[in-house]
C-alpha positions as CSV (number, residue, x, y, z in Angstrom):
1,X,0.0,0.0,0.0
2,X,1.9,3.0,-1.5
3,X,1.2,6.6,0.3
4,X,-1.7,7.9,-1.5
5,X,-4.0,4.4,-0.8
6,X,-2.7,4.9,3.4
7,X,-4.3,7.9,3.4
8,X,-7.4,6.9,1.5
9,X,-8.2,4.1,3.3
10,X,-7.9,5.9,6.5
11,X,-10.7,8.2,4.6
12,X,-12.5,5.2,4.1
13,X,-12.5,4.5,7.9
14,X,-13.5,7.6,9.2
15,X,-16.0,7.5,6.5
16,X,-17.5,4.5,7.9
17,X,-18.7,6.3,11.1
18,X,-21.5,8.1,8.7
19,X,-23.3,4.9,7.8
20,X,-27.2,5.5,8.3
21,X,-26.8,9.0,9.4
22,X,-25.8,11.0,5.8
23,X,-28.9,9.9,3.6
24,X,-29.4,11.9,1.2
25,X,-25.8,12.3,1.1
26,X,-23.5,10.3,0.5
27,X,-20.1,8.8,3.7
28,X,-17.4,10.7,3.3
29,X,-13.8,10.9,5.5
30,X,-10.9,13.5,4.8
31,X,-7.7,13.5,6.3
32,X,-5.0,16.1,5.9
33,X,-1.5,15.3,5.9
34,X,1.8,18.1,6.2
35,X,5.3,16.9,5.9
36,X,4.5,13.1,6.5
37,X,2.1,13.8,9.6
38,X,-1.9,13.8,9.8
39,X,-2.5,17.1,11.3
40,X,-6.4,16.8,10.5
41,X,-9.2,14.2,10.1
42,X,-12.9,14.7,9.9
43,X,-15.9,12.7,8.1
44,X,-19.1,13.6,7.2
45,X,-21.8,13.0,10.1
46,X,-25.4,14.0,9.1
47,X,-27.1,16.1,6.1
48,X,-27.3,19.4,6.7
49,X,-24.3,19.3,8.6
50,X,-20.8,20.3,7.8
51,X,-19.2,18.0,5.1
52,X,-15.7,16.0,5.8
53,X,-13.5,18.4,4.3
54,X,-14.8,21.0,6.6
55,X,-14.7,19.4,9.7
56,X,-11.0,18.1,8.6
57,X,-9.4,21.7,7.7
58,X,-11.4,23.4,11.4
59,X,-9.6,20.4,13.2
60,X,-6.2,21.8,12.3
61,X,-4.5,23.7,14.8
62,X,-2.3,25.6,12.8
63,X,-3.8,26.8,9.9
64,X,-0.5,28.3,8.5
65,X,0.5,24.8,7.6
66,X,-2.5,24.2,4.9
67,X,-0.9,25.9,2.0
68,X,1.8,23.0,2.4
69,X,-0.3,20.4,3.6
70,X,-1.9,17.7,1.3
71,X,-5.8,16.9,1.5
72,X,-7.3,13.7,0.8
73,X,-10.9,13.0,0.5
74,X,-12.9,9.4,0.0
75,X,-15.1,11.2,-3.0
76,X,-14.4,14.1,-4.9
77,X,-15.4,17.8,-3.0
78,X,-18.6,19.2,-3.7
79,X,-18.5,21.9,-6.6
80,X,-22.1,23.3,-5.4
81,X,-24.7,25.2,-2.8
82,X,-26.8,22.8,-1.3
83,X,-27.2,22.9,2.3
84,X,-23.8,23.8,3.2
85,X,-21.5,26.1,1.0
86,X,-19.3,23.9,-1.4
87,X,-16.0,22.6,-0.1
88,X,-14.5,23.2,-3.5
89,X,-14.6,26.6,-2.6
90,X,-12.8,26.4,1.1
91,X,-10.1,24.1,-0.2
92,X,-9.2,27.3,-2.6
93,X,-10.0,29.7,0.3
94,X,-7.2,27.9,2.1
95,X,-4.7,27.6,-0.3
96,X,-4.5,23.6,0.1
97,X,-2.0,23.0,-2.8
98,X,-3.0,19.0,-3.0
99,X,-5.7,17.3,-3.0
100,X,-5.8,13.3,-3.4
101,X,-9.7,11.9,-4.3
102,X,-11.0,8.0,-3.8
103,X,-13.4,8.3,-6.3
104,X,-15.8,10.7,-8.8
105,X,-19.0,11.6,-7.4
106,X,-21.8,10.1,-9.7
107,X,-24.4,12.6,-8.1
108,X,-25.0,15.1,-11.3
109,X,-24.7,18.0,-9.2
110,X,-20.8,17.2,-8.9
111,X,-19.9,14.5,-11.4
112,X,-16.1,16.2,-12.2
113,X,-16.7,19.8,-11.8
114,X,-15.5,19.8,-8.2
115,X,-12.4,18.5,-9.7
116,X,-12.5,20.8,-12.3
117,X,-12.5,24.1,-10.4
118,X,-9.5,23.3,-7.7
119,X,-7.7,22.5,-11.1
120,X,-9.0,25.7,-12.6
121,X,-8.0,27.1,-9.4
122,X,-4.1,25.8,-9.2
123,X,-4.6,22.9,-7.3
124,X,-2.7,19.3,-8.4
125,X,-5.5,16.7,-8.0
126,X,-5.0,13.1,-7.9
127,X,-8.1,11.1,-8.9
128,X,-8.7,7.0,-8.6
129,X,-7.0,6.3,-5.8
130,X,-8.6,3.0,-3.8
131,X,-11.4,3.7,-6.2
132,X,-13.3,0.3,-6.0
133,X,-13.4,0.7,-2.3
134,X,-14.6,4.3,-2.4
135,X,-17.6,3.1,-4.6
136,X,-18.3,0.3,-2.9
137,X,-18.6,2.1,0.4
138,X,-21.0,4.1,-1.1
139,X,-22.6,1.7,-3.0
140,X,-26.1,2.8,-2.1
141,X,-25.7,6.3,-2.9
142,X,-23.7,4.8,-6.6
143,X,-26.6,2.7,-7.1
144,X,-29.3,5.4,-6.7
145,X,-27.4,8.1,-8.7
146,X,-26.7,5.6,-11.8
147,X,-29.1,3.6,-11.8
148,X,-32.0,5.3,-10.5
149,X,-33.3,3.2,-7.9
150,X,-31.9,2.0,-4.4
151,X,-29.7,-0.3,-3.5
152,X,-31.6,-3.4,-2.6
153,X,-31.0,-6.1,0.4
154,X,-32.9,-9.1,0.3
155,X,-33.3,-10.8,3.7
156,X,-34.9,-13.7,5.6
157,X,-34.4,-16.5,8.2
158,X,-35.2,-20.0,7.5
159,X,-35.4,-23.1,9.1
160,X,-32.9,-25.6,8.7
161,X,-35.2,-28.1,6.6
162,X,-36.0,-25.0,4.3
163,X,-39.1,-23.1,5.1
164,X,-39.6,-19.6,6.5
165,X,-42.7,-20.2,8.3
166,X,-44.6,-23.1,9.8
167,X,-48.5,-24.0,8.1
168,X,-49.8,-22.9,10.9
169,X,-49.2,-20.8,14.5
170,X,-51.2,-19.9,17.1
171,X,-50.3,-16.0,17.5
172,X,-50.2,-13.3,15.1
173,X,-46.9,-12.5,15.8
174,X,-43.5,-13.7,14.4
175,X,-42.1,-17.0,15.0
176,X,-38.7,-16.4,15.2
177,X,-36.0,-18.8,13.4
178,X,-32.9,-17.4,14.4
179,X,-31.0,-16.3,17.7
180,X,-31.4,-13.4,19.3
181,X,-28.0,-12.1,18.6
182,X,-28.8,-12.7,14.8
183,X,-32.3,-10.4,15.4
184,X,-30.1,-7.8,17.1
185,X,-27.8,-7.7,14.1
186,X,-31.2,-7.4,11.5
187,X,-32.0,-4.2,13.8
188,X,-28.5,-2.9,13.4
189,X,-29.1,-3.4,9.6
190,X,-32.5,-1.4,9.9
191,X,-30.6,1.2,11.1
192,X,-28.1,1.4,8.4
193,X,-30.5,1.2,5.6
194,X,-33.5,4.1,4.7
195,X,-36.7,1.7,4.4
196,X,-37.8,-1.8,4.6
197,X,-40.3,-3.3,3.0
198,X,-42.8,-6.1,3.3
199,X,-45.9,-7.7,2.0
200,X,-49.2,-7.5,2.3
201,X,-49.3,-11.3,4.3
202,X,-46.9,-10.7,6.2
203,X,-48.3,-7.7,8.3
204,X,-51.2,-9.4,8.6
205,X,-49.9,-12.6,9.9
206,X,-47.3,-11.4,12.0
207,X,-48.1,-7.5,12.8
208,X,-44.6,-6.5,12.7
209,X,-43.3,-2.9,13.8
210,X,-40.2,-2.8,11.2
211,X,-38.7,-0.3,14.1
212,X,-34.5,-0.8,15.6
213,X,-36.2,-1.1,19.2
214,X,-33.0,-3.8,19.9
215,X,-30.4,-1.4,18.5
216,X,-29.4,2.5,18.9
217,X,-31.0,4.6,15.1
218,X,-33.4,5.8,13.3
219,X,-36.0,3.7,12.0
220,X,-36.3,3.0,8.7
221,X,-38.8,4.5,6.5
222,X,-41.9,1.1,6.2
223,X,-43.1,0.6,2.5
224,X,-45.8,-2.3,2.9
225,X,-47.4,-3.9,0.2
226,X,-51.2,-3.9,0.4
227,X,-53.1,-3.8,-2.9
228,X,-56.6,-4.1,-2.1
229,X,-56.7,-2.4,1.3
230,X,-56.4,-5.9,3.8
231,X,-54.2,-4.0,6.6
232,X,-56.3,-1.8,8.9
233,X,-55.8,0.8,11.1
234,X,-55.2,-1.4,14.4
235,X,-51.9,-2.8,13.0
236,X,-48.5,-1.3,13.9
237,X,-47.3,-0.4,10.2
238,X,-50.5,2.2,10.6
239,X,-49.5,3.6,13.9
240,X,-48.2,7.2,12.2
241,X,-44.6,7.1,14.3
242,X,-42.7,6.2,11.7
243,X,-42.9,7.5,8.0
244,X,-44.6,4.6,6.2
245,X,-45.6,4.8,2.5
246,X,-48.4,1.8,2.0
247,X,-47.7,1.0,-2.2
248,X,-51.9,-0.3,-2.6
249,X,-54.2,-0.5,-6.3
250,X,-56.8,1.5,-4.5
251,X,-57.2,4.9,-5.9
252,X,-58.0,8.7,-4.1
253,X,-56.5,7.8,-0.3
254,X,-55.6,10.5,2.1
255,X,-52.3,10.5,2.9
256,X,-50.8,11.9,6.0
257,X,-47.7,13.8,7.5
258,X,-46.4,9.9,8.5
259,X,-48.7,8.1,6.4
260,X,-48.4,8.1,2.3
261,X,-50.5,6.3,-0.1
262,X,-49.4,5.4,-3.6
263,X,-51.3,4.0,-6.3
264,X,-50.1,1.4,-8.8
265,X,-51.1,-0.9,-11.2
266,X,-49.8,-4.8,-9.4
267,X,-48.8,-5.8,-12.7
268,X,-45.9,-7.5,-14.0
269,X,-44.0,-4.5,-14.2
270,X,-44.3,-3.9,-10.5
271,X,-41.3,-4.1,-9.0
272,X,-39.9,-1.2,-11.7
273,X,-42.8,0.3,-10.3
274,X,-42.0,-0.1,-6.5
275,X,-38.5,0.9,-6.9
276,X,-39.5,3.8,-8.7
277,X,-41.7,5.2,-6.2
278,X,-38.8,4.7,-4.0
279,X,-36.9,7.0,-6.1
280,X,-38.4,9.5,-6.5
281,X,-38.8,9.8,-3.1
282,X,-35.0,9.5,-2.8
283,X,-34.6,6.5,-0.6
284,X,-31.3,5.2,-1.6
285,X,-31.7,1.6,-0.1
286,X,-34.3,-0.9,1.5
287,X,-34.0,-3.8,2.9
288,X,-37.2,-6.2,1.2
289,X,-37.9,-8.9,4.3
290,X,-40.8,-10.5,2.8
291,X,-42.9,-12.7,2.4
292,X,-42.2,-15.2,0.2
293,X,-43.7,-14.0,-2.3
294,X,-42.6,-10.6,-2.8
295,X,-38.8,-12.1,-1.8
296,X,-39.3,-14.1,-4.8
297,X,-41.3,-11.5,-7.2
298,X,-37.6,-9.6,-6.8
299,X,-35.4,-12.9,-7.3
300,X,-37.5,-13.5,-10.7
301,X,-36.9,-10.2,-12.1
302,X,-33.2,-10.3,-11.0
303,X,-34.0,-6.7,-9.0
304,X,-31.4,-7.2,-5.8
305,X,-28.7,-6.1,-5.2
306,X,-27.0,-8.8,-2.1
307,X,-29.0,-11.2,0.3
308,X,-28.6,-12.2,4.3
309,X,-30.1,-15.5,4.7
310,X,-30.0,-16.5,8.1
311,X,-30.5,-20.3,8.7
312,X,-32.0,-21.2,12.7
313,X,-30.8,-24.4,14.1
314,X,-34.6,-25.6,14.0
315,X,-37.0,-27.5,11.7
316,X,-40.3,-26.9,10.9
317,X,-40.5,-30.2,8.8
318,X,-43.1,-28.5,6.9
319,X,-44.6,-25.1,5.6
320,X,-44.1,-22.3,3.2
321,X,-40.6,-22.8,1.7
322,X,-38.0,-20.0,1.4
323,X,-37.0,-18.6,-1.9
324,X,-33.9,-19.9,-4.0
325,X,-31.0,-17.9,-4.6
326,X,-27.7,-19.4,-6.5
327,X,-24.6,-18.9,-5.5
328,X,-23.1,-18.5,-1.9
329,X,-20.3,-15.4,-2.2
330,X,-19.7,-16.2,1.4
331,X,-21.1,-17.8,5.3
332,X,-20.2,-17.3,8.8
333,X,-22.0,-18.5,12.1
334,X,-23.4,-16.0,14.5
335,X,-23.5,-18.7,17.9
336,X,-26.0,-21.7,16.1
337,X,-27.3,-19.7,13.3
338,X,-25.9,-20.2,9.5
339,X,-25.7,-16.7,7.9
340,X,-25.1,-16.6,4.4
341,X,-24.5,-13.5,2.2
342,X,-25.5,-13.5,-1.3
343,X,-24.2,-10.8,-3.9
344,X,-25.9,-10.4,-7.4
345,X,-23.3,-9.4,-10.2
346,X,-25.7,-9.1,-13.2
């Protein structure tokens, strides 16, 4: 690891300390470097809050140093107004002579011309460095700039003989298949994400709250599933605390501050149409956790982006049977659970 991909990766983890907090915005670490010493660091924390550039050059003591000090950011500086001034624009206010960037931002807003003014502006800028890693940090905020939609986690327990739910249970309320450090690490993964979504059969078997209640977040925005109007009022997903958008083929609803209906034709173009509401309501990633059938609705129209299949140490012996995926990319154990983590290439 030469100088430049040091620097970056330490970028990369400061970065990391954003994840769920930035959306709309993309993680971002800087780190400033004089004469072979870091003599800044700073990430970006929350939108609408000062980016990583800026938190980097205000954590330097000496400010006389900057106009010999070198700057390196995970993704290119921001080249316009948005809710914070541009950092394009304080990098030339300070005089930082060099500036070392991860990766391009795909965001159109930016897309090269941050790059372009600090060269218009004297600067000698290094671009590419660690790329691959700075995009795939990112790779939610990539996915929704390029390809218009958000990234997509498929995820669901099953039993060790196959199936994701038994016939038949006596409670409308889950019944759990994995441990209870394997749910605590789902509701980490809520946290990190900006929805979930589920099916119509699923909130009314189980009456889930889709909430982090086992981990320190914000909750994810719900999207349910509901086409003819089956889920009720007296069901959590209904309960206006958390921003929920219902996706239904009933038409003239009233939607509320916490409470959004959207109308669409359940046709086989839905899950273009799903992931296209979710876009244009900017959500850059959900996490789909079922049922089976909307797991698998996804899987047929190869619209996912990675998996996390947990497999519980019991067996049902029979009931509805989990969807297929091919391919393992890799599988660890979390105490007697089986966790397997699928990643779609196509």
């Amino acid at each position: 690891m030469n100088t430049h991909e040091f620097y970056i990766n330490r970028c990369l983890e400061l970065a990391k300390n954003g994840l769920g907090t930035t959306y709309p915005n993309p993680m971002v670490g800087s780190v400033i470097v004089y004469n072979g010493k870091v003599i800044g660091e700073g990430w970006h924390r929350k939108s609408g809050e000062p980016h990583a550039e800026v938190h980097a050059i205000n954590s330097v003591k000496d400010k006389t140093l900057l106009p010999k000090a070198t700057i390196y950011v995970s993704l290119e500086p921001c080249s316009h107004f948005g809710k914070t001034p541009p950092c394009c624009d304080l990098i030339i206010e300070h005089k930082i002579p060099n500036v070392v960037v991860g990766t391009v931002d795909p965001n159109s807003k930016v897309a090269g011309t941050g790059i372009k003014r600090l060269i218009e502006n004297g600067c000698h800028v290094t671009v590419g460095i660690l790329e691959k890693e700075c995009n795939d940090l990112n790779k939610r905020f990539f996915t929704f700039h390029n390809k218009k939609r958000p990234y997509i986690i498929l995820k669901w327990a099953e039993s060790k003989d196959g199936f994701i739910a038994p016939i038949t249970k006596e409670k409308q309320e889950p019944v759990w298949i994995s441990n209870s450090f394997s749910r605590q690490l789902v509701h980490k993964w809520r946290s990190e994400e900006q929805s979930i979504l589920l099916g119509t059969q699923t909130v009314l078997d189980d009456n889930p709250k889709l909430d982090v209640r086992d981990w320190i977040g914000a909750n994810p925005i719900r999207i349910i599933l509901d086409r003819t109007g089956k889920i009720n009022d007296d069901y959590f997903v209904k309960n206006g605390q958390t921003k929920t958008i219902i996706i239904t083929e009933q038409e003239n609803l009233t939607s509320g501050e916490n409470l959004i209906y959207e109308s669409i034709i359940f046709d086989k173009e839905l899950t273009q149409n799903i992931v296209g509401i979710l876009y244009q309501y900017g959500i850059q990633s959900v996490i789909i956790e079922g049922g089976k059938q909307t797991l698998q609705t996804f899987i047929a129209d190869n619209l996912w982006d990675e998996a996390r299949v947990f497999i519980g140490n019991i067996s049902f012996n029979e009931g509805v049977k989990a969807p297929v995926l091919n391919g393992i990319s890799k599988a660890t154990k979390i105490k007697d659970d089986e966790l397997k983590l699928f990643t779609n290439h196509d």
